[in-house]
VODOVO-591305 format. One record per residue (C-alpha): x negated, y negated, z negated; residue in three letters. Coordinates in steps of 0.25 Angstrom, whole numbers, plus 5000, padded with zeros to 4 digits. Layout:
BEGIN
{xx=X yy=Y zz=Z res=ALA};
...
% end
This chain:
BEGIN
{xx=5044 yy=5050 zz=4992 res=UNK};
{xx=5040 yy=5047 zz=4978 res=UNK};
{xx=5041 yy=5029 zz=4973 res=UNK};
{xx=5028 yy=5025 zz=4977 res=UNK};
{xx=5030 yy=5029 zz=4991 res=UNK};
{xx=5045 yy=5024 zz=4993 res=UNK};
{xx=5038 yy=5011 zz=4984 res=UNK};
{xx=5029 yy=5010 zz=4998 res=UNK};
{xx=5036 yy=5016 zz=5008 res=UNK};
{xx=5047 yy=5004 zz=5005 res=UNK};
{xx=5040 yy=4991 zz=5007 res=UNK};
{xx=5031 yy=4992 zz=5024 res=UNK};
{xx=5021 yy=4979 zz=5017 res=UNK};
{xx=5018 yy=4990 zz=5005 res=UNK};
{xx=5017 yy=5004 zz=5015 res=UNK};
{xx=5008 yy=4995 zz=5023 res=UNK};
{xx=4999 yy=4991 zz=5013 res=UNK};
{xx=4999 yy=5005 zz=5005 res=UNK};
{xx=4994 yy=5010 zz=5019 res=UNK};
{xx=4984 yy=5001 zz=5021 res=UNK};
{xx=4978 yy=5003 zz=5007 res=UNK};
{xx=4978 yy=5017 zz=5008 res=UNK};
{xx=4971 yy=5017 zz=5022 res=UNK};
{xx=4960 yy=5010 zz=5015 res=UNK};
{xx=4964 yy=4994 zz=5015 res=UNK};
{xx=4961 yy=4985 zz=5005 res=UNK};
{xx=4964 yy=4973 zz=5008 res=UNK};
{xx=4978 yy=4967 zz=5006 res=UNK};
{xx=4974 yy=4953 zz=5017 res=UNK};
{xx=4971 yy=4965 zz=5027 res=UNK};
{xx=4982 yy=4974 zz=5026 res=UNK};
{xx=4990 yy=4961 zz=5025 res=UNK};
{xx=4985 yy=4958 zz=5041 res=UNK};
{xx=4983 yy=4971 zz=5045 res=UNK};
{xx=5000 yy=4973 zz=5046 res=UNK};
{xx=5000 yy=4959 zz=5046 res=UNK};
{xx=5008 yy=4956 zz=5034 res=UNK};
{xx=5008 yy=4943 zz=5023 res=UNK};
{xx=4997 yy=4946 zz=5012 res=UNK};
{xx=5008 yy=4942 zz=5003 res=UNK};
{xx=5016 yy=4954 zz=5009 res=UNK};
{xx=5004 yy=4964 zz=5007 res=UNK};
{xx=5001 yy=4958 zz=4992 res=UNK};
{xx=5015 yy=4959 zz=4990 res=UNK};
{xx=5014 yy=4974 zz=4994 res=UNK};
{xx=4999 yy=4977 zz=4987 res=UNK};
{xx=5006 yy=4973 zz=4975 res=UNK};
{xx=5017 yy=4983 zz=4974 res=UNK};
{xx=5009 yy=4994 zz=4979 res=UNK};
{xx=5001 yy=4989 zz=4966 res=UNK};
{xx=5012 yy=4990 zz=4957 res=UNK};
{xx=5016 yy=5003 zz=4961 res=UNK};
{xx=5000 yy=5010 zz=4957 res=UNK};
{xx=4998 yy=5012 zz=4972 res=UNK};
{xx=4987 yy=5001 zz=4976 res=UNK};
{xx=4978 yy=4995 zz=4968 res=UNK};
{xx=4967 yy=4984 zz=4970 res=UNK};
{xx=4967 yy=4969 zz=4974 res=UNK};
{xx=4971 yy=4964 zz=4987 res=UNK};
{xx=4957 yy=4966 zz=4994 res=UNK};
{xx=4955 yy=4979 zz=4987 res=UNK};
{xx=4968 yy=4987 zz=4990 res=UNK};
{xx=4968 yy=5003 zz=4986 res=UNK};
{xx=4977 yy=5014 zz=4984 res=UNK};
{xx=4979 yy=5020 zz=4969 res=UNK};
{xx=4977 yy=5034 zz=4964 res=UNK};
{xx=4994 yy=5032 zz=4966 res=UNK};
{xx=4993 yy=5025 zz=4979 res=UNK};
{xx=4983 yy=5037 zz=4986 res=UNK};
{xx=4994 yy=5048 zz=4981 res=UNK};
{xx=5006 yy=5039 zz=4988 res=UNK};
{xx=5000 yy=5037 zz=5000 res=UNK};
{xx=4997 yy=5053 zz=5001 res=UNK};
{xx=5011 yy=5055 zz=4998 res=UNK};
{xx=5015 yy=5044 zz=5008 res=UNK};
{xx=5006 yy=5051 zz=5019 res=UNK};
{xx=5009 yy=5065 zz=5018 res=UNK};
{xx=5024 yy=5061 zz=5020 res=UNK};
{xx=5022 yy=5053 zz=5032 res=UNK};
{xx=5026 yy=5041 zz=5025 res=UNK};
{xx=5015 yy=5033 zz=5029 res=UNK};
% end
């Protein structure tokens, strides 16, 4: 498992909204209700997956970077996810 997976792996409010977003999510308000979690919680979460290069986008228009796509097929072909 390299960083960037542990990094997500780590935190259930980041895993759930790196999942979201790579199932084709982009708003932050509807992953926020959908596992019906404080927005602050979610932002709180989008924010570190930005630091780490994995999403990128503002909080309506969520996606996965070149960085982020190559994590989460390392994160599903380990059964991780």
């Amino acid at each position: 498992m390299d960083k960037e997976e542990g990094f997500i792996l780590s935190n259930k409010h980041r895993k759930a909204v790196f999942q979201e977003i790579a199932a084709g999510e982009t708003s932050a308000r509807t992953i926020a209700k959908k596992h019906r979690l404080h927005p602050a919680m979610v932002e709180n979460a989008v924010s570190d997956l930005r630091q780490e290069n994995l999403i990128t986008g503002d909080s309506d228009s969520l996606a996965l970077t070149e960085q982020g796509k190559k994590v989460f097929a390392g994160l599903k072909s380990s059964d991780a996810l």
